[in-house]
C-alpha positions in Angstrom: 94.9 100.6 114.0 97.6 103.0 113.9 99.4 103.3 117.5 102.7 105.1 118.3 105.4 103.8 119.7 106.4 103.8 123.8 106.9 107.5 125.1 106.1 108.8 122.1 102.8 109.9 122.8 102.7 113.1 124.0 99.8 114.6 125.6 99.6 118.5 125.8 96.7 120.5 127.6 95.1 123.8 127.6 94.3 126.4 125.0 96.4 127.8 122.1 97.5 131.1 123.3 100.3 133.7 122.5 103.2 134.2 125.0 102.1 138.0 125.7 98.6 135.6 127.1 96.5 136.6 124.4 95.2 134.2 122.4 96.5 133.2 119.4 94.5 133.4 115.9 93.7 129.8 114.2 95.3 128.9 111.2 93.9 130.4 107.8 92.2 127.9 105.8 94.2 127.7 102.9 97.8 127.4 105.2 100.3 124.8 103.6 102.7 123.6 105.7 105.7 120.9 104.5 107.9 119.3 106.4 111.0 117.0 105.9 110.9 113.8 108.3 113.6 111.6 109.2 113.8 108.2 111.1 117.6 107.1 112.0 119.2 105.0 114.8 120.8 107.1 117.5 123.6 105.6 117.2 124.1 106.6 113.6 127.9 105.8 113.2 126.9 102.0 113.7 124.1 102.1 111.7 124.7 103.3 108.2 122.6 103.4 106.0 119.0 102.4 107.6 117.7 106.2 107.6 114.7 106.6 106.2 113.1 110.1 105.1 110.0 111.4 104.2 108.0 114.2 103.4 104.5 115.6 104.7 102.4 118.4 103.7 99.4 119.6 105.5 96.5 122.0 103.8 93.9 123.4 106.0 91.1 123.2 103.6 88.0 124.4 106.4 87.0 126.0 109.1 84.8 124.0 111.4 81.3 125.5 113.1 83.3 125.0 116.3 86.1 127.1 116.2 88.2 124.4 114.5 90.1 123.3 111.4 90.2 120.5 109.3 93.8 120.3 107.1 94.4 117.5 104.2 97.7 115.8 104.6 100.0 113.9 102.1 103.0 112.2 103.0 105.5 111.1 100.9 108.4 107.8 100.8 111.4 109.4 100.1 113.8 106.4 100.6 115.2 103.6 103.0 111.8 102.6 104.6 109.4 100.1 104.1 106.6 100.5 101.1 103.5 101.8 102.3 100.3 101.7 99.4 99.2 104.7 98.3 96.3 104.1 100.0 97.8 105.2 103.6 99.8 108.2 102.3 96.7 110.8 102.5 93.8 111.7 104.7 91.9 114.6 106.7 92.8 115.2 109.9 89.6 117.1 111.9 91.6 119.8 114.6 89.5 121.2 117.9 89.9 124.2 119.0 93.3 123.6 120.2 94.2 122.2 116.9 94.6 118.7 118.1 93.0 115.7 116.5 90.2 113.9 118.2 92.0 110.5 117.4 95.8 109.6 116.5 93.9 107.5 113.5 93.7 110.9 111.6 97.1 111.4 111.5 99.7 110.7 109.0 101.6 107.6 110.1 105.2 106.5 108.9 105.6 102.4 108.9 109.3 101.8 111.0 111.4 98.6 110.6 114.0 96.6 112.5 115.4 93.7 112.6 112.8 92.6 110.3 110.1 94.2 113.2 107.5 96.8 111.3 105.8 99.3 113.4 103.5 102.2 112.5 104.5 105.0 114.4 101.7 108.5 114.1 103.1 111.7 113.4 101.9 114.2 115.6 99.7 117.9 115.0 101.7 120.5 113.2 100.4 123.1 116.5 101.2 123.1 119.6 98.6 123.0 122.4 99.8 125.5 124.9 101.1 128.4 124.3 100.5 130.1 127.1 103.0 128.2 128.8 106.1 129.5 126.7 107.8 131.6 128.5 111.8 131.8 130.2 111.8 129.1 132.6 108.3 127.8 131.9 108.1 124.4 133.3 104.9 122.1 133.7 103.7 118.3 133.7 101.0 116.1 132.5 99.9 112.9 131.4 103.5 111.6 132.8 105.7 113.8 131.4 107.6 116.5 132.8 107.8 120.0 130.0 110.1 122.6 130.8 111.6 125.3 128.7 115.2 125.7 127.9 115.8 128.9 125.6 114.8 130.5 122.5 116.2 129.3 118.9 115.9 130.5 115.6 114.3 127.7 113.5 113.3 127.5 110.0 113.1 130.9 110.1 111.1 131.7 113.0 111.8 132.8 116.4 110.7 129.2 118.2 110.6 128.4 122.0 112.6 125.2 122.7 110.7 123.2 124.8 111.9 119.4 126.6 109.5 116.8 127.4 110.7 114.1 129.5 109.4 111.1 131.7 111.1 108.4 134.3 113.2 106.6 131.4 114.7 110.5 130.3 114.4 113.0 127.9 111.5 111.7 125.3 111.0 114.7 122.7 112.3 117.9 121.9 110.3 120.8 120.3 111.2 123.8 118.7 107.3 126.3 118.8 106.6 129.6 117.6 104.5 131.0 120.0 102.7 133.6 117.4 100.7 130.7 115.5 101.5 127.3 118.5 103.2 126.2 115.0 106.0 123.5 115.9 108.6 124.3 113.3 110.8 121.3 114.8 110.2 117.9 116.9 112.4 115.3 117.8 110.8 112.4 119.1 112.4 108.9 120.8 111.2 105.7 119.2 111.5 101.9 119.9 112.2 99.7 116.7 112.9 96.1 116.6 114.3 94.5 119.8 114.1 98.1 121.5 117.0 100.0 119.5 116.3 103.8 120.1 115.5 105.5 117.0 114.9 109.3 116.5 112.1 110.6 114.4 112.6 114.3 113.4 110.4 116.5 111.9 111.5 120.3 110.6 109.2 122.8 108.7 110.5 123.8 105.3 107.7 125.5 103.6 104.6 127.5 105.4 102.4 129.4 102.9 98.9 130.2 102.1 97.3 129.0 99.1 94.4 131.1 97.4 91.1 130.3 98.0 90.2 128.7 95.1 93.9 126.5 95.0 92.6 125.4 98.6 89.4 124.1 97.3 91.3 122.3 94.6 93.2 120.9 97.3 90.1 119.5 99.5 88.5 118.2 95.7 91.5 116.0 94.9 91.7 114.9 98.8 88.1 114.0 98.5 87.9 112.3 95.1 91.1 109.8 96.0 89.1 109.4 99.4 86.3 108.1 97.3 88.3 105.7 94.8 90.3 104.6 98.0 87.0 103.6 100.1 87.0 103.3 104.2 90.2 103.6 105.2 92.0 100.1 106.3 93.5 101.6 109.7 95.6 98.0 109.9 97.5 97.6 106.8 99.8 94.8 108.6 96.7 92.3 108.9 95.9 92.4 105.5 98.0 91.3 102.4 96.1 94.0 100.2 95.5 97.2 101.9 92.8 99.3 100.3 90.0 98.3 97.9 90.0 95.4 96.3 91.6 95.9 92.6 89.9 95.4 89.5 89.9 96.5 85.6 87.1 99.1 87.0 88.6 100.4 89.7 91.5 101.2 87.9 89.9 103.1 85.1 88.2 105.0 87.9 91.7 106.1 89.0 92.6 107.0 85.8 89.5 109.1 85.4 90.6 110.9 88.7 94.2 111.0 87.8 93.9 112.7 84.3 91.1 115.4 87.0 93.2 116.1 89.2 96.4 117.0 87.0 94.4 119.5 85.4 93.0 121.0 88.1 96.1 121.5 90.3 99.0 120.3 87.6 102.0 119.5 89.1 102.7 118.6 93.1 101.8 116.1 95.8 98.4 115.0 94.9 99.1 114.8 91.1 102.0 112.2 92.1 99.5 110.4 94.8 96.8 109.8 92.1 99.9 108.7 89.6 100.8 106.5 92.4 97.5 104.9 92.8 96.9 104.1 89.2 100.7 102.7 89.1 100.0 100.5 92.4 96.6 99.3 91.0 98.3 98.1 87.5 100.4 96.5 89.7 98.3 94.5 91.4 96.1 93.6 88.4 99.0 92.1 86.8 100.2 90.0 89.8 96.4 88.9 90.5 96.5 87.5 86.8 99.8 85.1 87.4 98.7 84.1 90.2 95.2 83.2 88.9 97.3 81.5 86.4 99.2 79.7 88.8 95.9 79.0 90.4 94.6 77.6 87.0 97.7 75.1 86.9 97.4 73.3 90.3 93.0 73.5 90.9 91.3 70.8 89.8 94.5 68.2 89.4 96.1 65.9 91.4 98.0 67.4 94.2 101.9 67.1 94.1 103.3 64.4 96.6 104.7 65.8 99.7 107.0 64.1 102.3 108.4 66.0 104.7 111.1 65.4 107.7 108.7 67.1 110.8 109.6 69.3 113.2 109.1 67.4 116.5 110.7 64.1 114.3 109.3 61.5 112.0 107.8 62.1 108.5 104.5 63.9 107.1 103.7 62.4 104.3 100.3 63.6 102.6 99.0 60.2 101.6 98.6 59.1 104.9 95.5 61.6 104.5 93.7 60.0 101.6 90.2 60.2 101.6 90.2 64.1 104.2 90.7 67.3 103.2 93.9 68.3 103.8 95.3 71.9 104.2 98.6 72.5 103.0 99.7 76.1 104.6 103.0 77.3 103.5 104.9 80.1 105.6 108.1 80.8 107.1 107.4 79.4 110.7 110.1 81.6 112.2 110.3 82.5 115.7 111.8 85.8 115.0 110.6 88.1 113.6 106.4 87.8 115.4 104.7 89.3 112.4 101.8 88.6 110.1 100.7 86.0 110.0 102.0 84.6 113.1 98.7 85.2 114.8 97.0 83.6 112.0 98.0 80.4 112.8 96.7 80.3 116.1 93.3 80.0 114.2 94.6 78.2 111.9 95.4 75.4 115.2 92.3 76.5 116.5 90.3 75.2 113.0 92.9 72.0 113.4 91.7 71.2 117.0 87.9 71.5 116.3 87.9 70.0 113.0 90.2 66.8 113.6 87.5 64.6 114.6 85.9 65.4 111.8 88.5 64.4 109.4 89.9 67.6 108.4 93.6 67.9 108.6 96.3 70.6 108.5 100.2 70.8 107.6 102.1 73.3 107.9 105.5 73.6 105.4 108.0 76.0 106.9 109.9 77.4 103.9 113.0 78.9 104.5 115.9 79.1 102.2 117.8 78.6 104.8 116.4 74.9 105.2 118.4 74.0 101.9 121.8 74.6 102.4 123.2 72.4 105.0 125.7 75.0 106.6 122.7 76.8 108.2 119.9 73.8 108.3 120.0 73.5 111.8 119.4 77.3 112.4 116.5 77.0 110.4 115.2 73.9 111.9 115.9 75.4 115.8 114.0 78.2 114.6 111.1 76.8 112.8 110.7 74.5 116.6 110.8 77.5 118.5 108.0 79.3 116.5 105.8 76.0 116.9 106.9 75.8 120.8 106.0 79.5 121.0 102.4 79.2 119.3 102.1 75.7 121.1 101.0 74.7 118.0 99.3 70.8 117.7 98.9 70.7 113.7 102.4 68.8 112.5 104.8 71.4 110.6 107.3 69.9 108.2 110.8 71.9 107.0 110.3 72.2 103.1 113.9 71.0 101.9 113.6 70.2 98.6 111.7 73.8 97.1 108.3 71.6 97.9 106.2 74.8 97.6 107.7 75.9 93.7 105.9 72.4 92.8 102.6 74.0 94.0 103.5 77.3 92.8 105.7 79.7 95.1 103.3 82.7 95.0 106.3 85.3 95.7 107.5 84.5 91.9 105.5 86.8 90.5 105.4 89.4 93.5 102.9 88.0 95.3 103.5 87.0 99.4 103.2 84.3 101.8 101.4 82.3 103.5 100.4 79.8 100.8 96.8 77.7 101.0 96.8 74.9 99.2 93.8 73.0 99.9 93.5 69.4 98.9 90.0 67.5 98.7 90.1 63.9 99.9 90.1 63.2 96.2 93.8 64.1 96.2 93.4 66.8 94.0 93.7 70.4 94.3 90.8 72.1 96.1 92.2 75.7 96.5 95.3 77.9 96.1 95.3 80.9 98.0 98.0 83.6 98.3 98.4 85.7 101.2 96.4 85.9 104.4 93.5 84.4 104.3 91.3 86.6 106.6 90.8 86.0 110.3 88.9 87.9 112.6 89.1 87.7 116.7 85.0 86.2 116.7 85.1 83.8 114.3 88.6 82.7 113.5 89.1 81.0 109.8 85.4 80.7 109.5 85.5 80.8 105.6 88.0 78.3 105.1 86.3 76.4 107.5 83.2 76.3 105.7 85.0 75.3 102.7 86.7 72.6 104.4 83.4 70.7 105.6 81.8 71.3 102.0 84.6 68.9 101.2 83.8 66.5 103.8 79.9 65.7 102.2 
């Protein structure tokens, strides 16, 4: 699910309306608007370099029965931020009457990261919710925050009210609004990243046209076939190691297919290089599923590699002290910082541990971290992988994976693919299962699948 950051949600009240107190008209459907987004540190000077900028348009492609609009959005990476799949870069946002999505999920959402920390941080409506209020030394509050406005500035263009939104830990946003159309031409906005560095992300208008009827339509058809090859929407991206549908020689001639339809129907611009995107990003992932199912191919069904490890709360792991149980072999960084996926994972992964032990199934975990072999910074990794177990109160034994242990299984990242690593071992000693990636947990029933797979082994 998609959340903003602290104090940057910003809640506005009240009806769009002009400054003069008439009310303002709603947007035409056909009205493109573009703006240019950036995310930087405040302090800039000490921070070179980690800006990131981005691009996103908006189309209002309908007119809803209850006074609203409905507007397709693209947004586009334009450098220094993490990737996001082409299946989070579009949607359709649904607007009421004051032009305000029913839920951030609609949104457009940017993916932030620092100090190896990734949070997904919504943008916010192109329209201001009200208008009314604009007006030399209009000042109001709600939801926490206290508005007041500070001037008049010309901005992209247009004569825009600047307007300060602040709460008990100071000034939060700044917004530049035309009161004619509520349109925000400009927002600055205070993010969190990482271990609480303040971050500003900046929006500015740099196109606002309208499109002719029929390019609108065209607009709402490629939006609504790339919804359809995309699927439900994954509104979590971070808890899964392949956002998006699943990828297969079918799907990808389907985006092909939709691809070749939309560049003739709208040529050149953001959709046309969305649908490219796609069919790039789904080759992509056909390729790397095929060496790891060759990777798979090399280590199933034969004996499993002998592992003896130094373990993090002292002594040695060995896996033949396990003959004759099924053994899970779960490869992963074990860091303490930074807590992302799949450190939750291995709660249920401890959870599956605990209820399974009496049984007979067993689980080691194999911290991997090149840090582990070079002796200069060993202990750092060691101290670290101990404070992640410490942290998780894990009870399953973790071993530090000195001597490149996992490329003897097959390090799934060679050929673009991620941790954690699964290898499953039957009580035969051979190789049960490789798995790359998470897994797939959910807060009910835990590791259920692998579960299940793990007693099959025990009959």
């Amino acid at each position: 699910m998609r959340t903003t950051l602290a104090g940057l949600v910003v809640f506005l009240a009240a009806t769009v309306a002009r400054g003069d107190g008439g009310q303002a008209e709603p947007p035409a459907v056909g009205l493109r608007l573009t703006f240019a987004g950036k995310l930087a540190a405040q302090d800039a000077d000490n921070d070179a370099g980690s800006a990131q900028t981005f691009r996103v348009t908006f189309v209002v492609t309908e007119a809803t029965a209850s006074g609203g609009r409905r507007a397709a959005w693209v947004l586009e990476d334009q450098g220094g931020g993490p990737r996001v799949a082409w299946t989070q870069r579009f949607g359709l946002v649904t607007l009421n009457q004051a032009l305000q999505p029913a839920s951030d999920r609609e949104l457009p959402a940017i993916e932030g990261e620092r100090d190896g920390m990734r949070r997904s941080i919504a943008l916010r409506s192109p329209f201001f919710d009200g208008v009314e209020r604009l007006k030399p030394g209009g000042a109001w509050e709600a939801a926490g925050f206290e508005y007041d406005v500070i001037g008049r500035e010309d901005v992209a263009g247009r004569k825009a009210w600047r307007v300060t939104a602040s709460n008990n830990r100071g000034l939060r946003s700044l917004l530049w609004i035309d009161d004619k159309d509520g349109l925000v031409a400009r927002r600055v906005d205070q993010v969190f990243l990482g271990q609480g560095v303040p971050h500003e992300l900046s929006l500015e208008l740099t196109r606002a046209d309208t499109l002719a009827a029929d390019v609108a339509a065209r607009h709402a058809q490629a939006q609504a076939k790339l919804s359809e090859l995309r699927g439900p929407t994954n509104q979590n991206p971070a808890n899964s190691s392949e956002p998006g549908p699943a990828a297969t020689p079918e799907l990808l001639a389907r985006a092909k297919a939709v691809q070749t339809e939309i560049a003739e129907s709208l040529k050149e611009g953001v959709w046309a290089d969305l649908a490219r995107d796609g069919v790039r990003e789904i080759q992509t992932t056909l390729n790397r599923q095929s060496s790891l199912g060759k990777m798979r191919d090399a280590v199933v069904g034969k004996p499993a590699r002998p592992v003896s490890l130094t373990a993090a709360r002292g002594g040695k792991i060995n896996l033949d002290d396990f003959k004759g149980k099924p053994v899970v072999l779960h490869f992963w960084e074990y860091r303490s910082e930074p807590k992302e996926a799949p450190y939750g994972e291995t709660g249920y992964l401890d959870f599956l541990w605990r209820q399974g032990e009496k049984a007979g199934i067993r689980v080691i975990g194999v911290a991997v971290d090149e840090r582990l072999r070079d002796e200069s910074t060993r202990a750092a990794a060691r101290k670290d992988v101990r404070a992640f177990c410490d942290f998780m109160n894990l009870s399953f034994p973790v071993g530090f994976d000195e001597s490149n242990l996992i490329e003897a299984f097959g390090d799934p990242r060679r050929v673009g693919g991620k941790l954690p690593l699964y290898v499953v071992v039957a009580p035969d000693g051979t190789v049960a299962e490789y798995h790359a990636g998470l897994w797939g947990s959910t807060p009910d029933e835990g590791l259920r699948d692998l579960d299940q797979r793990l007693r099959k082994l025990l009959r």
